[in-house]
C-alpha positions in Angstrom: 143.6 148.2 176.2 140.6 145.7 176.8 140.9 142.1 175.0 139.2 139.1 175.6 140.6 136.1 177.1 139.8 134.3 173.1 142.1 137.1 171.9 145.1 136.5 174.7 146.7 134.1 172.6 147.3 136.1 169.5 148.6 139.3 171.3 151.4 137.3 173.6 152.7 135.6 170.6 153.5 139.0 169.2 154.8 140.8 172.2 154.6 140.8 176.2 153.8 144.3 177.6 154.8 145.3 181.0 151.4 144.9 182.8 148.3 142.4 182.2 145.2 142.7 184.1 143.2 139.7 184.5 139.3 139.3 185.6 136.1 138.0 184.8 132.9 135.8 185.0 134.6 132.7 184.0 137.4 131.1 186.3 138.4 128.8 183.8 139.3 131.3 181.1 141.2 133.5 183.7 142.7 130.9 185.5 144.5 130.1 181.6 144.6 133.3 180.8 147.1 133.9 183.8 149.1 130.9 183.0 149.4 132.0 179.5 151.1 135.2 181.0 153.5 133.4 183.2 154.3 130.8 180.5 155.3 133.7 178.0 157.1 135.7 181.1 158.9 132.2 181.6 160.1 131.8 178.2 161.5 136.1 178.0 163.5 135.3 180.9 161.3 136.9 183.6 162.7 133.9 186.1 161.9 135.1 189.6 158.2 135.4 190.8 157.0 137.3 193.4 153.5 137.2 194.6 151.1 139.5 196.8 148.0 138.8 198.0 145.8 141.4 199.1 144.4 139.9 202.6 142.9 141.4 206.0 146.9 141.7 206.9 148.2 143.3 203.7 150.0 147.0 203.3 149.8 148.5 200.4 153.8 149.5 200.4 154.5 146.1 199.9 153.5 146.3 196.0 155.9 149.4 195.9 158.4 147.6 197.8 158.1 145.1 195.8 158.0 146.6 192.7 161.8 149.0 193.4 163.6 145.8 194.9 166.3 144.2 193.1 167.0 140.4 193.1 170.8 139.2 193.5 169.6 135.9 191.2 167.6 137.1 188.0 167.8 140.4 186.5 163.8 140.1 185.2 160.8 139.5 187.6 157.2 138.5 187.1 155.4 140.5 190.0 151.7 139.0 190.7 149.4 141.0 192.6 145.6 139.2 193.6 142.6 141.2 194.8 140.3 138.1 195.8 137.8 141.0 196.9 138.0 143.5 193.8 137.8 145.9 196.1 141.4 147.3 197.0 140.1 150.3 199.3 141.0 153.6 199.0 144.9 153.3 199.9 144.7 150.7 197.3 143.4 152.5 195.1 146.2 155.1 195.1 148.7 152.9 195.4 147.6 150.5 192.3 147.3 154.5 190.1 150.9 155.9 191.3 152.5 152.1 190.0 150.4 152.4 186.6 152.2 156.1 186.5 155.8 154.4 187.0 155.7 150.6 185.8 158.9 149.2 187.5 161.6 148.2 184.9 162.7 145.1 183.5 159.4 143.4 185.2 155.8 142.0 184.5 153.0 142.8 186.7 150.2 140.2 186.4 146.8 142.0 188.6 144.6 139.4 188.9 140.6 140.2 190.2 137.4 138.3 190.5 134.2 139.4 188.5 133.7 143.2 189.1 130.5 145.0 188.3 130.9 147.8 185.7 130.6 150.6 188.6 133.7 148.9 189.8 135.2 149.4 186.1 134.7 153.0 186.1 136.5 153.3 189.2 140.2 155.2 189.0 142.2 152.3 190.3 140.8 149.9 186.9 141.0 152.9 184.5 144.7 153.3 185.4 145.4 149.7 185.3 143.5 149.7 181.7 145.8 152.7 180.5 148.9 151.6 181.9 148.5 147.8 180.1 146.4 145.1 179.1 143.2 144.0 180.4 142.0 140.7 179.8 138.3 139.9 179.9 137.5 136.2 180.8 133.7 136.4 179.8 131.6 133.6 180.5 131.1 131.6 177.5 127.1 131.8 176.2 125.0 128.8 175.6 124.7 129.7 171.6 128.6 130.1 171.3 129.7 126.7 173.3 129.4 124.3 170.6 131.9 126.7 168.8 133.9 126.9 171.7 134.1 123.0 172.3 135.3 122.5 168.5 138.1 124.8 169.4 139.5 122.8 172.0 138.9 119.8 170.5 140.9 120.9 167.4 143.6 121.8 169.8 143.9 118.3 170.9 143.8 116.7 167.4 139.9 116.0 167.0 136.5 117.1 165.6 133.1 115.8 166.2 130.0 117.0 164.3 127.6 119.7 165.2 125.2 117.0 166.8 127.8 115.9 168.9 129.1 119.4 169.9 125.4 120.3 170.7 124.9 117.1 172.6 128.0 118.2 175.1 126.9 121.4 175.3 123.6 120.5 176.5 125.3 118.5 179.0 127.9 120.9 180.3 125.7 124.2 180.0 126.8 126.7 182.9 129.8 124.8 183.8 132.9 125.4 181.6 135.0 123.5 184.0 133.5 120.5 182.9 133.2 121.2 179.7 137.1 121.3 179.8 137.5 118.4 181.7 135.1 116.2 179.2 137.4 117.3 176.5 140.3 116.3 178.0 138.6 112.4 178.6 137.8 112.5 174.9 141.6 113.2 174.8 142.0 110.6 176.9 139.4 107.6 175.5 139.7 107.8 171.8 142.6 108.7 169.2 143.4 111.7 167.2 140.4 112.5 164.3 136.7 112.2 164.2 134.4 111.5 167.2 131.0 109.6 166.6 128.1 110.9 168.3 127.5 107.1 170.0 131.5 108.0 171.5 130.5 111.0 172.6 127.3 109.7 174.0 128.4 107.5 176.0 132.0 109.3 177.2 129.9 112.4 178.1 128.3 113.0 181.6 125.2 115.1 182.3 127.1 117.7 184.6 124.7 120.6 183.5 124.8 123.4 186.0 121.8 125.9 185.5 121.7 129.3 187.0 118.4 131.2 187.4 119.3 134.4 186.5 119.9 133.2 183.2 116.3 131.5 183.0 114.8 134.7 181.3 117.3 134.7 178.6 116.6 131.2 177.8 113.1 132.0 177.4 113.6 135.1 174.8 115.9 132.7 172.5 113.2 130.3 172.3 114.4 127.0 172.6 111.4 125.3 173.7 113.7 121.7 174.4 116.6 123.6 176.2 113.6 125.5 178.5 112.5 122.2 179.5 115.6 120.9 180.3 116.6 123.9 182.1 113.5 124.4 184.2 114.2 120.9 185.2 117.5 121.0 186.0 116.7 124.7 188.8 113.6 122.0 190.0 116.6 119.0 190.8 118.9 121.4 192.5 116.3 122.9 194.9 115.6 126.1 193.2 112.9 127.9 194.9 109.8 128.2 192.6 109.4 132.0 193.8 113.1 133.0 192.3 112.4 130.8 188.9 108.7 133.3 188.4 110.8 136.3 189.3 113.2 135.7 186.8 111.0 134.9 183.9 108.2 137.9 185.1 111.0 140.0 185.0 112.1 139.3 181.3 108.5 139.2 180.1 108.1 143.3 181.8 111.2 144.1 179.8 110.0 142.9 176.4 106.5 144.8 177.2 109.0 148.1 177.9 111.4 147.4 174.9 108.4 147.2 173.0 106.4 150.2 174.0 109.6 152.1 174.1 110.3 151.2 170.4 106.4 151.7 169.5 106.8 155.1 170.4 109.8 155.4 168.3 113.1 155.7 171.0 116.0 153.3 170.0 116.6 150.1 172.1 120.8 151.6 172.9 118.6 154.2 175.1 115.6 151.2 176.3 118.4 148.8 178.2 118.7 150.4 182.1 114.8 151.4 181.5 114.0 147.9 180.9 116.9 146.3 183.5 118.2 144.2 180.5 122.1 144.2 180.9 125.0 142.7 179.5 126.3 142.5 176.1 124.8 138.7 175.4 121.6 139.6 177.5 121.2 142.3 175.1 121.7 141.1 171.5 119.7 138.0 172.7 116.9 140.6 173.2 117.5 142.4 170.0 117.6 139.5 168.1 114.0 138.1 169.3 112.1 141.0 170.1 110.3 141.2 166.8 109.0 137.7 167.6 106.8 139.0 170.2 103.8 140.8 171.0 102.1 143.3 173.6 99.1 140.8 173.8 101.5 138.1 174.5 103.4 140.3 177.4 99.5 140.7 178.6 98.5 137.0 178.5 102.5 136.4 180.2 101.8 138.4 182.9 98.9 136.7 183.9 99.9 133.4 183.3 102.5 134.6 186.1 99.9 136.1 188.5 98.2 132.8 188.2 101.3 131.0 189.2 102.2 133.5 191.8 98.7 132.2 193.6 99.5 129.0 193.3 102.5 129.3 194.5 101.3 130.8 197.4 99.0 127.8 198.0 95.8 129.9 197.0 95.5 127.8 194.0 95.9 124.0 193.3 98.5 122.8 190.0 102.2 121.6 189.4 103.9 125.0 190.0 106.9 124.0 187.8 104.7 122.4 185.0 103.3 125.9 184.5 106.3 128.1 185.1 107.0 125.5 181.9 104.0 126.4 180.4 104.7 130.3 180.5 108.3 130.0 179.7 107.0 128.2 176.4 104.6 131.2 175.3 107.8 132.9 174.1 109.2 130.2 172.6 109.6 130.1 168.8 106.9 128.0 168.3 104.6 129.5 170.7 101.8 129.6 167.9 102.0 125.6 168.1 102.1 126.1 171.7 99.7 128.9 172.6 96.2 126.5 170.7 96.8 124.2 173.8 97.4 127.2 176.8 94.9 128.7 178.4 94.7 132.7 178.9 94.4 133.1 182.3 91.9 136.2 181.9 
């Protein structure tokens, strides 16, 4: 059974199952995820630990080995097997499929993995493991849902701030949950149970902002002409390569002009996504939500507003290359009709 790492909570204070699979985008939510595991093992009486790792010098009969040996000191065992890799190999792969089929008695199997791609998830090895127990999802947490996600934890620690100062962190924390954590914990530290001021917050909060590329297009469908900016200038400070930032927002602006030909025509967007390379849950319903907001002419004018930069790029043209990658990210912003009187076509 699939759960999110959001969800682990509520299930282990009900019951601990035999076998928890944990992976993910996010290594702070599956990094608490597994301690949440071994705390709950902890407090059932599961009071030896054994851990495998699967390295260059690993056997795979060590997990059953490991699994059918008895301990002279505890009578319950927490068994933790990591797969830095995700990739456990053939031989791994049987051997992870014949344990699902006999989960050892009177222990907890905690199978921790990286990120794995959803061909991975199809594979026989994670479809046992899914069967056999529970499989917890540490998804990255999106930009939209972070402010939510802050008030959480600050309500966990005894606090609360407004939305402007849960927006204000976010923005300053975007792409890097592991700060966002650790700036929660030095409001913890700085200022007394109850409400945060936005000047406390203000001045407690660094600018640690991390910004990934890939996620440049799906910044540009939500429309956020203020987050763009800062985005586009946060790839610029950390030596982003103009050529990837272009790719990444051409690449959106071909998918809205497929999603909305495709939808023209009459198919429904479930059967657009791998036509259009838009994947991902939040990549999705980000889409979905926006794509009425935009036009075929609009995907025209885009696309050679990029060609344009693409030149300049090149050094066949003269202009700020990351002014106008600004400039086109903003023609599908939600005020592009403010924004379009003062860009030019690029016919």
């Amino acid at each position: 059974m699939r759960i999110s790492s959001e969800q682990l909570a509520s299930h282990i204070a009900r019951e601990l199952k035999p076998l928890y699979t944990v992976f993910g985008d996010e290594p702070l939510l599956a990094l608490e995820s597994g301690d949440r595991i071994r705390a709950k093992a902890r407090a059932e009486g599961y009071d030896e630990r054994e851990i495998l790792t699967v390295d260059s010098g690993f056997k795979w009969p060590q997990l059953m080995m490991a699994a059918n040996s008895q301990s002279l000191f505890a009578s319950r065992k927490l068994l933790e097997l990591r797969i830095p890799t995700g990739k456990p190999g053939s031989e791994g792969s049987e051997a992870l499929q014949s344990f699902c089929e006999a989960l050892p008695a009177d222990t907890v199997a905690l199978v921790t993995l990286p990120a794995i791609d959803w061909r991975a998830q199809k594979a026989g090895w994670f479809e046992a493991l899914d069967r056999a127990g529970i499989t917890v999802e540490a998804k990255a947490v999106p930009r939209k849902a972070l402010p939510q996600w802050l008030a959480a934890r600050l309500q966990a620690q005894g606090q609360h701030a407004d939305a402007e100062a849960l927006a204000f962190i976010a923005d300053r924390v975007e792409g890097n949950l592991m700060a966002a954590f650790q700036e929660v914990q030095k409001l913890a530290l700085l200022f007394p149970n109850g409400p945060i001021s936005f000047e406390q917050v203000r001045e407690a909060v660094l600018d640690v902002a991390r910004y990934d590329v890939f996620n440049l297009g799906v910044a540009m469908i939500e429309g956020d002409p203020v987050r763009l900016s800062r985005m586009l200038d946060g790839l610029k400070g950390e030596g982003t390569a103009p050529p990837m930032a272009l790719w990444s927002l051409s690449e959106e602006i071909r998918a809205i002009g497929k999603l909305l030909a495709g939808t023209e025509s009459g198919r429904p967007l479930n059967t657009l996504w791998r036509e259009a390379r838009v994947w991902g849950t939040a990549h999705q319903a980000a889409m979905q939500q926006n794509l009425r907001r935009f036009t075929m002419a609009q995907v025209a004018q885009g696309l050679r507003h990029a060609a344009a930069i693409d030149r300049k790029i090149k050094g066949l043209a003269k202009g700020d290359v990351w002014d106008e990658l600004l400039q086109l990210a903003l023609r599908f912003s939600r005020h592009r009709a403010a924004v379009e009187r003062t860009l030019p076509t690029h016919a």
